[in-house]
TILOZA-97898 format. One record per residue: residue in one letter; x, y, z of N, C-alpha, C in turn. Coordinates in steps of 0.1 Angstrom, whole numbers, plus 5000, padded with zeros to 4 digits. Layout:
<node><r>a</r><n_east>X</n_east><n_north>Y</n_north><n_up>Z</n_up><ca_east>X</ca_east><ca_north>Y</ca_north><ca_up>Z</ca_up><c_east>X</c_east><c_north>Y</c_north><c_up>Z</c_up></node>
...
// end
This chain:
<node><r>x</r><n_east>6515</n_east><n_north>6608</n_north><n_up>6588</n_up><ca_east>6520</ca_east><ca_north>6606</ca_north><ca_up>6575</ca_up><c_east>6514</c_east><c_north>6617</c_north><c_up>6565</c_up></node>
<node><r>x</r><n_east>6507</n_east><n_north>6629</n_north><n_up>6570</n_up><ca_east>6502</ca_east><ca_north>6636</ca_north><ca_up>6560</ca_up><c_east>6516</c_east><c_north>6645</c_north><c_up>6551</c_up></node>
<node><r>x</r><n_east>6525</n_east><n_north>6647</n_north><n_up>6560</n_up><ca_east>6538</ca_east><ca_north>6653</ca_north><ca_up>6550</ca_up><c_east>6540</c_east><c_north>6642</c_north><c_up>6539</c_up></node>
<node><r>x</r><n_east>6538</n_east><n_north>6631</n_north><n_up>6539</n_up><ca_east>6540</ca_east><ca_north>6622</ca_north><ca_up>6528</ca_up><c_east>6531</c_east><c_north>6624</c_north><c_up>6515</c_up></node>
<node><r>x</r><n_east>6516</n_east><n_north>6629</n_north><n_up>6522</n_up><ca_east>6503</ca_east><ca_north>6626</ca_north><ca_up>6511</ca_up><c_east>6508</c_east><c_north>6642</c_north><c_up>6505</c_up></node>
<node><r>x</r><n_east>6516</n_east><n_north>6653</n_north><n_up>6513</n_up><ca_east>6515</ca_east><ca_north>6667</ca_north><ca_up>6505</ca_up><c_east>6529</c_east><c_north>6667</c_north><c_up>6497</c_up></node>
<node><r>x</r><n_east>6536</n_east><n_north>6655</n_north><n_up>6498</n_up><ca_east>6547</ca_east><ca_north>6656</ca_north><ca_up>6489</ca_up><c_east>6543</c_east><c_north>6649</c_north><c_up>6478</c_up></node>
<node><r>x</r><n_east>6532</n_east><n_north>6639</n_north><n_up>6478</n_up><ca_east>6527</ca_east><ca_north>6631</ca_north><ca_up>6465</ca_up><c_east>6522</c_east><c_north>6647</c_north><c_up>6459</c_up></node>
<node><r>x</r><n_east>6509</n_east><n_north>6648</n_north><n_up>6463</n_up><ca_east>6507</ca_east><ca_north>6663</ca_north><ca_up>6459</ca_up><c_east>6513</c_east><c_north>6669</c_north><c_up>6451</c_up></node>
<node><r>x</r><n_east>6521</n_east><n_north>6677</n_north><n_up>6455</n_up><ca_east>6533</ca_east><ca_north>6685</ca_north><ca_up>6449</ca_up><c_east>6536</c_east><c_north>6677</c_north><c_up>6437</c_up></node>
<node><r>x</r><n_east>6543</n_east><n_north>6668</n_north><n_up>6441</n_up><ca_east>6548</ca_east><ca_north>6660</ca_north><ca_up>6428</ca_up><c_east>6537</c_east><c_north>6659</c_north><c_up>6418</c_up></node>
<node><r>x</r><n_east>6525</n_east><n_north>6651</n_north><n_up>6422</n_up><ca_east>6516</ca_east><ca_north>6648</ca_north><ca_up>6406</ca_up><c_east>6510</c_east><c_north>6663</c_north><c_up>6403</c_up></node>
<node><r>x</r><n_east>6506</n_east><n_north>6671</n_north><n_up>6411</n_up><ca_east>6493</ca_east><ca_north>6683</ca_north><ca_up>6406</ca_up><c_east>6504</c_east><c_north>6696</c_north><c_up>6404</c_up></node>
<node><r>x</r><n_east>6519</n_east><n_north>6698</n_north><n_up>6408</n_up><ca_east>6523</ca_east><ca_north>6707</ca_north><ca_up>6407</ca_up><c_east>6539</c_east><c_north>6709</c_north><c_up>6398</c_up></node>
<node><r>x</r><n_east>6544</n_east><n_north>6692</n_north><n_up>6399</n_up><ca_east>6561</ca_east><ca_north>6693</ca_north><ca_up>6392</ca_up><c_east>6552</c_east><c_north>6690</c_north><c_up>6378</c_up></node>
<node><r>x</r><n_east>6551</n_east><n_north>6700</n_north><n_up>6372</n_up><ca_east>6547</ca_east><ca_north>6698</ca_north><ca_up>6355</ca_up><c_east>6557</c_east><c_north>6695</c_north><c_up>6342</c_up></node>
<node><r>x</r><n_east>6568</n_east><n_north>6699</n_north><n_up>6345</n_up><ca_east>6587</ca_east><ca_north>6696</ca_north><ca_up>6340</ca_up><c_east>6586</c_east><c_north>6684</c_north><c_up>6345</c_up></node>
<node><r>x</r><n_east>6579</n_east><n_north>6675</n_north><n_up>6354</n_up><ca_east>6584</ca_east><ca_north>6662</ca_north><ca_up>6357</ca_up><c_east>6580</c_east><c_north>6652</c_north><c_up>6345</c_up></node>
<node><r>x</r><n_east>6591</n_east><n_north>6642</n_north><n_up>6339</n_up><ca_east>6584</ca_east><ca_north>6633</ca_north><ca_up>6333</ca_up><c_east>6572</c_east><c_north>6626</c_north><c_up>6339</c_up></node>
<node><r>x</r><n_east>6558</n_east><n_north>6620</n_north><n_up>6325</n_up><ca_east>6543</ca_east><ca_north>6619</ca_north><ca_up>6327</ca_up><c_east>6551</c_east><c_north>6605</c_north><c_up>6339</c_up></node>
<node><r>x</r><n_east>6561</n_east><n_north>6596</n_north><n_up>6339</n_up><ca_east>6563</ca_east><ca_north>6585</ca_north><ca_up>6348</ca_up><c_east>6564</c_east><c_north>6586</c_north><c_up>6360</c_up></node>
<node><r>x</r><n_east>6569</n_east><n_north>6597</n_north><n_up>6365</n_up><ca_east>6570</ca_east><ca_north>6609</ca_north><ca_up>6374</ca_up><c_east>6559</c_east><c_north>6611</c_north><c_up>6386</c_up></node>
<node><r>x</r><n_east>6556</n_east><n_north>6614</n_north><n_up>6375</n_up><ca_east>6535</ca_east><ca_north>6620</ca_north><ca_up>6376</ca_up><c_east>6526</c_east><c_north>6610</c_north><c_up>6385</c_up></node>
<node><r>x</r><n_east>6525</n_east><n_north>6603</n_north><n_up>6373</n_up><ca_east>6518</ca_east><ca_north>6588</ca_north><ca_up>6371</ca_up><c_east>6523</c_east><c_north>6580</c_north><c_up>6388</c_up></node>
<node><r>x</r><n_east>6532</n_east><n_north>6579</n_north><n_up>6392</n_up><ca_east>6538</ca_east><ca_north>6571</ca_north><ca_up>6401</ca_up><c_east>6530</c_east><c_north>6579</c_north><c_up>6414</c_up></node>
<node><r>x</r><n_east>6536</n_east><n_north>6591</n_north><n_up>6413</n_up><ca_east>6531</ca_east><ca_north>6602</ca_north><ca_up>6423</ca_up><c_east>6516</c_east><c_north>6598</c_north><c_up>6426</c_up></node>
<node><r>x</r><n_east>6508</n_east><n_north>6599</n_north><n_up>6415</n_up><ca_east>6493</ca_east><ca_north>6601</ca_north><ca_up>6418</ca_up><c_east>6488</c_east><c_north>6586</c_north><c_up>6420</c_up></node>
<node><r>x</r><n_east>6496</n_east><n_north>6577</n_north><n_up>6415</n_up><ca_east>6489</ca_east><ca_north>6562</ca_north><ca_up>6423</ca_up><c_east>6491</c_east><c_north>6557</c_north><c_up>6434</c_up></node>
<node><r>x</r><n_east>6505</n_east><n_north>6563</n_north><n_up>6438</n_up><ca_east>6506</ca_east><ca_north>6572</ca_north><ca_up>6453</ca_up><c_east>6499</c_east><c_north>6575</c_north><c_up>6463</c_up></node>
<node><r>x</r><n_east>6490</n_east><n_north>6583</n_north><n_up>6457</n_up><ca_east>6484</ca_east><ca_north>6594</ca_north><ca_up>6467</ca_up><c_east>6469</c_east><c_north>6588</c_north><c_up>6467</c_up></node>
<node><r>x</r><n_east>6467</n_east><n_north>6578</n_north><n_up>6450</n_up><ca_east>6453</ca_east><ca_north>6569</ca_north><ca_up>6453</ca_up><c_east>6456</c_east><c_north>6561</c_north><c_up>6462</c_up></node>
<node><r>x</r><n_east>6462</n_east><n_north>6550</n_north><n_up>6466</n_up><ca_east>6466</ca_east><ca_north>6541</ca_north><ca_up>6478</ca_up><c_east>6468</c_east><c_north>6549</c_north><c_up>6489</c_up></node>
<node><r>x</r><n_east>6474</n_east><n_north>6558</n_north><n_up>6487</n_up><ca_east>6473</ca_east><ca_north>6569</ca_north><ca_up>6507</ca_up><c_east>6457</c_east><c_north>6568</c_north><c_up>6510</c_up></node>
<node><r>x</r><n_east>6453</n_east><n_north>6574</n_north><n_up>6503</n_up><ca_east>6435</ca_east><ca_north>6577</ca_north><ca_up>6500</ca_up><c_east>6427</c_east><c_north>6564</c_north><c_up>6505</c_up></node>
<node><r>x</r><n_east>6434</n_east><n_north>6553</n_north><n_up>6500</n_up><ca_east>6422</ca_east><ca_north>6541</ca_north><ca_up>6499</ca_up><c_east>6426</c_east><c_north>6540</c_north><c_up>6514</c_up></node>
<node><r>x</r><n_east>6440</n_east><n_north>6537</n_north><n_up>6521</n_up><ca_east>6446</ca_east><ca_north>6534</ca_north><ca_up>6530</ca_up><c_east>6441</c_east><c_north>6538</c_north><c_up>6542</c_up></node>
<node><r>x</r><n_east>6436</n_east><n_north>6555</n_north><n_up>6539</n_up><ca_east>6439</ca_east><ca_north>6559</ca_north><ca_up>6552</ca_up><c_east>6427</c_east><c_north>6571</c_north><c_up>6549</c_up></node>
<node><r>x</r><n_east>6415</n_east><n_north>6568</n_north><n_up>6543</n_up><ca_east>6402</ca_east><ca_north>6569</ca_north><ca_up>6545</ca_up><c_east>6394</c_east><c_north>6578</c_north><c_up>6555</c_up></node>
<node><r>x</r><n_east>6394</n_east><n_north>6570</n_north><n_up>6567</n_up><ca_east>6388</ca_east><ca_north>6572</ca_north><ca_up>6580</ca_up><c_east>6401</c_east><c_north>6585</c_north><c_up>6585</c_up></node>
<node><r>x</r><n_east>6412</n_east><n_north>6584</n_north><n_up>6584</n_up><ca_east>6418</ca_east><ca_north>6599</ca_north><ca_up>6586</ca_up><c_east>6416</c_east><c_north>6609</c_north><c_up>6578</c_up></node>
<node><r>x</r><n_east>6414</n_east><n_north>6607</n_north><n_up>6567</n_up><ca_east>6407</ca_east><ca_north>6621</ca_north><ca_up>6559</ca_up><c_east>6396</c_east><c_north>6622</c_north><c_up>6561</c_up></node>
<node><r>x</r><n_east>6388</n_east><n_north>6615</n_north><n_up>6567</n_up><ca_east>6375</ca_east><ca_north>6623</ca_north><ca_up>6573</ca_up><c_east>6377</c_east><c_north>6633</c_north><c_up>6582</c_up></node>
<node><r>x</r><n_east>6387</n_east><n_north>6624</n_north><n_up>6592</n_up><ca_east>6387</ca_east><ca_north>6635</ca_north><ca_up>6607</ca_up><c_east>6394</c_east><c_north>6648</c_north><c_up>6604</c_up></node>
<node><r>x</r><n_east>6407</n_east><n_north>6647</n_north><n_up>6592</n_up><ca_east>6414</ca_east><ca_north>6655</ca_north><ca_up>6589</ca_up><c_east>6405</c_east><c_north>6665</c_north><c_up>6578</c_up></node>
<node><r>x</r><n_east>6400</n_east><n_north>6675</n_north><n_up>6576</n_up><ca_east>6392</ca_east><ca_north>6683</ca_north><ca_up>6574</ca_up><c_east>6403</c_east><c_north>6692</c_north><c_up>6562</c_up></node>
<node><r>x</r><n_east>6414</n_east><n_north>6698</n_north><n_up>6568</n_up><ca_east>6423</ca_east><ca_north>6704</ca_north><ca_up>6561</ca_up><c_east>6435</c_east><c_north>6695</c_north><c_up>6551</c_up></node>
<node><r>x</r><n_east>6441</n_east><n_north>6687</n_north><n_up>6553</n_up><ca_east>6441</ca_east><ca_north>6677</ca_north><ca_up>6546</ca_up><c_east>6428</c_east><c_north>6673</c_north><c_up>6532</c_up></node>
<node><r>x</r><n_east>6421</n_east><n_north>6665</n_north><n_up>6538</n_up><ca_east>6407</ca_east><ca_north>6660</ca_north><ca_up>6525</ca_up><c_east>6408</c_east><c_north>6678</c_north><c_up>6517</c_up></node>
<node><r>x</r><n_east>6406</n_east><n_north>6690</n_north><n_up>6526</n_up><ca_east>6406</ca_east><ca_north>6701</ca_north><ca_up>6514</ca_up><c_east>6417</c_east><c_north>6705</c_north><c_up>6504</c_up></node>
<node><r>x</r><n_east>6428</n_east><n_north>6699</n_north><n_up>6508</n_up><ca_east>6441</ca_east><ca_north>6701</ca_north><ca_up>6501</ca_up><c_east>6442</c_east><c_north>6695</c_north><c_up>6487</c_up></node>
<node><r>x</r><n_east>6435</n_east><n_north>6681</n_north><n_up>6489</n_up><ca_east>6435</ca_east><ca_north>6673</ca_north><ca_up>6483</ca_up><c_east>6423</c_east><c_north>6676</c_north><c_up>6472</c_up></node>
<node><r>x</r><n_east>6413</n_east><n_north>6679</n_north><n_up>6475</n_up><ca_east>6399</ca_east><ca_north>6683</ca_north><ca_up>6468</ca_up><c_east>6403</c_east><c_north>6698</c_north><c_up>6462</c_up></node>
<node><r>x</r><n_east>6407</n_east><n_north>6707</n_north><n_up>6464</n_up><ca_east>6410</ca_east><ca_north>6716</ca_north><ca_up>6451</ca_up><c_east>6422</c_east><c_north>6714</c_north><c_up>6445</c_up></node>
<node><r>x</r><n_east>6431</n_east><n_north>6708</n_north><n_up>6449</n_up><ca_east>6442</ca_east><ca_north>6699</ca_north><ca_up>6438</ca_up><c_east>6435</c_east><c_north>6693</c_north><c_up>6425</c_up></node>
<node><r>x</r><n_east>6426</n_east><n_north>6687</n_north><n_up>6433</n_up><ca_east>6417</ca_east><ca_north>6676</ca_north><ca_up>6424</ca_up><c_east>6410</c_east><c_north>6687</c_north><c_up>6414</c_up></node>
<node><r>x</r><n_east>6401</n_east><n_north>6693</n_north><n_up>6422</n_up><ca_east>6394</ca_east><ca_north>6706</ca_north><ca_up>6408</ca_up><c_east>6405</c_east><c_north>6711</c_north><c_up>6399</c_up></node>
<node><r>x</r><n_east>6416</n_east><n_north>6720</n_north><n_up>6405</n_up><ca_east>6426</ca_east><ca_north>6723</ca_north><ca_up>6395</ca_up><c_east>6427</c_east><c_north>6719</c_north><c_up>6389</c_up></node>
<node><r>x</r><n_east>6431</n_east><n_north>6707</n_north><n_up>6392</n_up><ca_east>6439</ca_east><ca_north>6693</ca_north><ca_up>6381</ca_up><c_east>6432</c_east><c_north>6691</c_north><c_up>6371</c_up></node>
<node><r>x</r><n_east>6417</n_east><n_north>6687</n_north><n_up>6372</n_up><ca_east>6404</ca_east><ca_north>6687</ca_north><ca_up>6361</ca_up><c_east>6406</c_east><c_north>6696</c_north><c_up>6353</c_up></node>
<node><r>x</r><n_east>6412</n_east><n_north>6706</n_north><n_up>6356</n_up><ca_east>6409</ca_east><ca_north>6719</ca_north><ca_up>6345</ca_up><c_east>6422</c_east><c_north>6720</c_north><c_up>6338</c_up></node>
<node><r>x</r><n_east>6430</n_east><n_north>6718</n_north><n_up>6345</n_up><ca_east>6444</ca_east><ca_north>6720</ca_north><ca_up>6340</ca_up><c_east>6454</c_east><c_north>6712</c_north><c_up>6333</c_up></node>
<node><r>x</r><n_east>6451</n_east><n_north>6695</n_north><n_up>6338</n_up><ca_east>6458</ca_east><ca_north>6685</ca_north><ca_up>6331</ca_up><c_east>6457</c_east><c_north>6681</c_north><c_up>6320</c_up></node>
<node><r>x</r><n_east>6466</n_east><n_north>6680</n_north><n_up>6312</n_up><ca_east>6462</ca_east><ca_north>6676</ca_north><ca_up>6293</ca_up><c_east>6465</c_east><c_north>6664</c_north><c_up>6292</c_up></node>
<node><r>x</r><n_east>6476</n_east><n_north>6662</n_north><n_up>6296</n_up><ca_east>6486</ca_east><ca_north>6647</ca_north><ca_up>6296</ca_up><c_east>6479</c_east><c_north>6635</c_north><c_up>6297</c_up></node>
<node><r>x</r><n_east>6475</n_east><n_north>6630</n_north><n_up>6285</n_up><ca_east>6466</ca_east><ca_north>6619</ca_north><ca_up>6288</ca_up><c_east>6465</c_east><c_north>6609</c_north><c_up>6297</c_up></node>
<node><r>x</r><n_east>6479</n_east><n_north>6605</n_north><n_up>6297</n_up><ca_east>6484</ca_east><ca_north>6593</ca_north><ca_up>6308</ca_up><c_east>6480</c_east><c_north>6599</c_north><c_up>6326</c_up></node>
<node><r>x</r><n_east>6488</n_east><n_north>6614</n_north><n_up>6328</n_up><ca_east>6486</ca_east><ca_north>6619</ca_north><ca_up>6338</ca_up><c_east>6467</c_east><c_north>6624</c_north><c_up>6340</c_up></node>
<node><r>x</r><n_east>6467</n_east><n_north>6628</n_north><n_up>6332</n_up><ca_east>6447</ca_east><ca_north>6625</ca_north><ca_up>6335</ca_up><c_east>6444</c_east><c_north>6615</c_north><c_up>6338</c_up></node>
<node><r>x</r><n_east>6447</n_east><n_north>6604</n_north><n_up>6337</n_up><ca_east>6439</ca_east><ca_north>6593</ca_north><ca_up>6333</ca_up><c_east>6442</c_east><c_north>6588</c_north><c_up>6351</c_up></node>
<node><r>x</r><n_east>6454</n_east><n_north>6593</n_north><n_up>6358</n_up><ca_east>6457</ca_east><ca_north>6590</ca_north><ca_up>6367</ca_up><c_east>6449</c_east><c_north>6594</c_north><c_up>6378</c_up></node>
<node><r>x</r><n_east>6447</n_east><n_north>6610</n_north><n_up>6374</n_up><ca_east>6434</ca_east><ca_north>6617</ca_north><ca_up>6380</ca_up><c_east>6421</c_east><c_north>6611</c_north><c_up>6380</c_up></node>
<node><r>x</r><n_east>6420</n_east><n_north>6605</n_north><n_up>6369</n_up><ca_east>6410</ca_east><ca_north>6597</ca_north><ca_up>6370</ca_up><c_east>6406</c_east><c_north>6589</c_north><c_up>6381</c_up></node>
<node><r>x</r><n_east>6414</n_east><n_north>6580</n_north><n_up>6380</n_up><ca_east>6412</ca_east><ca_north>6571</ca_north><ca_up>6395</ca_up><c_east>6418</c_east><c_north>6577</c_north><c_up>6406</c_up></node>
<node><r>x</r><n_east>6420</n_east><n_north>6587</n_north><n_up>6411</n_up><ca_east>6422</ca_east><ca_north>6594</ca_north><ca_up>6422</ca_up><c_east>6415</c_east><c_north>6599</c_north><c_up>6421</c_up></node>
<node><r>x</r><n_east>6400</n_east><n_north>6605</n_north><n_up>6417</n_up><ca_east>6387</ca_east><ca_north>6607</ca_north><ca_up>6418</ca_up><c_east>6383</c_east><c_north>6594</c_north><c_up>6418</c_up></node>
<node><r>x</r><n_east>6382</n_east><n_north>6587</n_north><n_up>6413</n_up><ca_east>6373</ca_east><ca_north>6573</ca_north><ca_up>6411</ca_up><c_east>6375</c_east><c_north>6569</c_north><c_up>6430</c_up></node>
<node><r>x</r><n_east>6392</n_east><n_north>6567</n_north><n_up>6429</n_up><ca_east>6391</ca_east><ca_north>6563</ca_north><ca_up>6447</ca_up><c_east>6382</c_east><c_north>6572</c_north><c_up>6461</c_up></node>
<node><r>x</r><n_east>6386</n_east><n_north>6584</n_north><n_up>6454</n_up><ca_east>6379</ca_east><ca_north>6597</ca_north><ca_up>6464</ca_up><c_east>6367</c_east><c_north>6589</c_north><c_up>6467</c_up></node>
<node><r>x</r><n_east>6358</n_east><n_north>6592</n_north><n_up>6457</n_up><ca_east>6343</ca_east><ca_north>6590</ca_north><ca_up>6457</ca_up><c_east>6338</c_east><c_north>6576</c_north><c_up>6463</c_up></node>
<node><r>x</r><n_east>6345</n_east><n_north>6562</n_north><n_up>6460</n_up><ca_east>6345</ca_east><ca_north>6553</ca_north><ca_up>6466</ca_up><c_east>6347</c_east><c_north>6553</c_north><c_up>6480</c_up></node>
<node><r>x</r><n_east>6361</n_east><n_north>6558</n_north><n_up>6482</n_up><ca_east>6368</ca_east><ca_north>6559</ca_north><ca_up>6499</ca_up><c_east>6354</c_east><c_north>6568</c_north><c_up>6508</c_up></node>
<node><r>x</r><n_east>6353</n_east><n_north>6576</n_north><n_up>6503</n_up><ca_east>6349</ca_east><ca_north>6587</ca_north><ca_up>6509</ca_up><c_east>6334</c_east><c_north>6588</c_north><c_up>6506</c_up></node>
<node><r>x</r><n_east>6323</n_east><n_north>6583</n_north><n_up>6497</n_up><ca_east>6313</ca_east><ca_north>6584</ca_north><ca_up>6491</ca_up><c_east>6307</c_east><c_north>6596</c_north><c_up>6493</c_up></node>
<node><r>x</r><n_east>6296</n_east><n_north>6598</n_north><n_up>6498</n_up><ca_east>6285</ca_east><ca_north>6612</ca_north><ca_up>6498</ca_up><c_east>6299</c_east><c_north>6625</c_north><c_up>6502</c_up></node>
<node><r>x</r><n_east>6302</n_east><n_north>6620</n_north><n_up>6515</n_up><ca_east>6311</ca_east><ca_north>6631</ca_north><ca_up>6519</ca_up><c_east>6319</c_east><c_north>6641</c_north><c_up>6510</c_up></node>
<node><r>x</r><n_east>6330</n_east><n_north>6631</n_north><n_up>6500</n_up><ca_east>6333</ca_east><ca_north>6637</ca_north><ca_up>6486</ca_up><c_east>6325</c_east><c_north>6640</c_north><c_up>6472</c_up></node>
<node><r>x</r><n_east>6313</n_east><n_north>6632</n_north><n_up>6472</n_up><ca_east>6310</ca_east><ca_north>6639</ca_north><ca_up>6462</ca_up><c_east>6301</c_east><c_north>6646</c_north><c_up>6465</c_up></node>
<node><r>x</r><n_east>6297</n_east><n_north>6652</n_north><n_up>6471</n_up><ca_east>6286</ca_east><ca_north>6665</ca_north><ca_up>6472</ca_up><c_east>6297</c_east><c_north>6677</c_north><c_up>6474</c_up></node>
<node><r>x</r><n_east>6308</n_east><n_north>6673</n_north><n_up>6480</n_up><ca_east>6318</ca_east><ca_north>6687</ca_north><ca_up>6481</ca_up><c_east>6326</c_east><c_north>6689</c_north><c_up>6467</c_up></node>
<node><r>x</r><n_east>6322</n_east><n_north>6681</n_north><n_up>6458</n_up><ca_east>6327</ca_east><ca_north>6686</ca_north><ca_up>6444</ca_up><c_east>6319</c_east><c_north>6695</c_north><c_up>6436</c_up></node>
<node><r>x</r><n_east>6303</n_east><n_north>6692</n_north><n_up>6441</n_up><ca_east>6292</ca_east><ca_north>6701</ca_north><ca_up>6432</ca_up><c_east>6293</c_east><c_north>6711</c_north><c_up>6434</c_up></node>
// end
């Protein structure tokens, strides 16, 4: 299912013309892929990196309060799902 987690992708971190509902839907999306399927983005190495400079971008780049806010808990899930492993690869 990873062509599914790089079409959430696309959609929240890259269709910026998309309505924030758009967005939003996309990236709560891609937090439930995340919670779901955990133990595969460990093993999957290129995947979790796709996802982890999305995530930096996105920090720097998203204004949209709603769509941040979405980012938000798609970091919040990272760091839970994933603990040490994700957050030391953020510093």
């Amino acid at each position: 299912m990873p062509d599914f987690s790089l079409y959430v992708i696309m959609v929240f971190f890259r269709c910026e013309n998309e309505a924030s509902a758009v967005r939003q839907v996309a990236g709560l999306m891609l937090k439930d892929y995340i919670k779901l399927n955990s133990q595969m983005l460990v093993a999957n190495a290129e995947l979790l990196g796709i996802i982890r400079s999305q995530v930096v971008s996105g920090l720097q780049l998203i204004l949209d309060g709603p769509v941040r806010r979405t980012l938000g808990s798609i970091v919040t899930q990272l760091v839970s799902s994933l603990g040490d492993l994700y957050a030391s690869e953020m510093c």
